[in-house]
C-alpha positions, 0 to 999 in steps of 0.5 A: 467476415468469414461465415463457416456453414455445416460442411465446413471443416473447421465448424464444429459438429452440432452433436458437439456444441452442448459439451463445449457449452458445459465446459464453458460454463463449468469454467465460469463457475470455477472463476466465481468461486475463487475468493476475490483477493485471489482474483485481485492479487493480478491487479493490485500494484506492488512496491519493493520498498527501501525504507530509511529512517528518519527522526526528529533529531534532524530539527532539534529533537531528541526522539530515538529509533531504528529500522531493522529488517527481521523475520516476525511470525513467519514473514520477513518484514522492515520493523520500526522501533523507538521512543517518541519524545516531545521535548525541544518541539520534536515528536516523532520518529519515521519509516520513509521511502521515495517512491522512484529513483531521482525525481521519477513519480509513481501513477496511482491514478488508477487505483483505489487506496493503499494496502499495507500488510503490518503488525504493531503494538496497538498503537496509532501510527500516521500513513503520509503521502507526498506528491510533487507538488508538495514544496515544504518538508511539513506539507503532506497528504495523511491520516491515521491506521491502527497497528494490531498485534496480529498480521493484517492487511489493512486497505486505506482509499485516497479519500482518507487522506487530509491534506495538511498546510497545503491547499494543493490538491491530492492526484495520486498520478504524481506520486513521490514519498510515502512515510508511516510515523510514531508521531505527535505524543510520548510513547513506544514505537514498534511496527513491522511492514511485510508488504505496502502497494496500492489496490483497486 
């Protein structure tokens, strides 16, 4: 290991050594007092999401819906709308994506939950998720999220979601499909997504 002694010329000379600790410091407290989403924002992963929509007219049923892109309160957001029907066994209607192209899967290992920037109509909507180990078309990862009127960053950890007609068990390392659904009683449908990722 190199040692640098007092006649070196790359030391610093000891007059300077309290300065370079003030800034030091002074840039550690600057650090500290930056809100913490600020700080976080480098870490989170963001998706660029492609959403489709998907009802229960694919089985039968007779929900309506659309998907638009629009702006909604200053922000470009995918807005999902319709009418959620039970008749002939149907009851939903969805906003879905595959999280890679092909069967390429997404690792989320690495992260706490997922964070989505919405607003909605007050109603309860459905947050699924699908890994490749999921085999049926009813068998996913979900829970549940209100959708207030107000833009909000809502943050859901993987811990919340129940598994459903699968005893697999959830790795968020093999990732395939998110969907956010109207789903399961009569009512209307209206939210918009600006952004959806994952956080730490």
């Amino acid at each position: 290991m190199r040692r640098y002694n007092s006649r070196s010329d790359n030391a610093l000379p000891p007059r300077q050594m309290p300065v370079l600790g003030a800034l030091l410091c002074t840039c550690l407290a600057v650090w500290g007092m930056m809100p913490a989403s600020s700080r976080a924002q480098e870490a989170d992963l963001q998706l660029t999401p492609h959403w489709e929509f998907v009802a229960d007219t694919v089985m039968g049923g007779v929900s309506r819906g659309a998907l638009r892109v629009e702006t909604s309160q200053g922000r470009t957001a995918t807005r999902l709308t319709g009418q959620v029907s039970l008749d002939n066994n149907g009851g939903f209607v969805q906003m879905a994506m595959d999280l890679g192209p092909g069967r390429v899967l997404l690792d989320a290992s690495g992260y706490t939950g997922v964070e989505i920037v919405l607003r909605g109509n007050g109603e309860r909507y459905d947050l699924r998720l699908r890994t490749d180990a999921l085999t049926r078309p009813w068998q996913s990862f979900r829970t549940e999220f209100l959708a207030p009127p107000d833009w909000t960053a809502i943050r859901i950890p993987f811990s919340r979601f129940d598994p459903h007609r699968t005893e697999v068990r959830f790795d968020p390392a093999r990732l395939r499909r998110v969907g956010i659904l109207a789903i399961g009683r009569e009512f209307a449908a209206d939210i918009s997504v600006a952004s959806i990722g994952f956080y730490r």
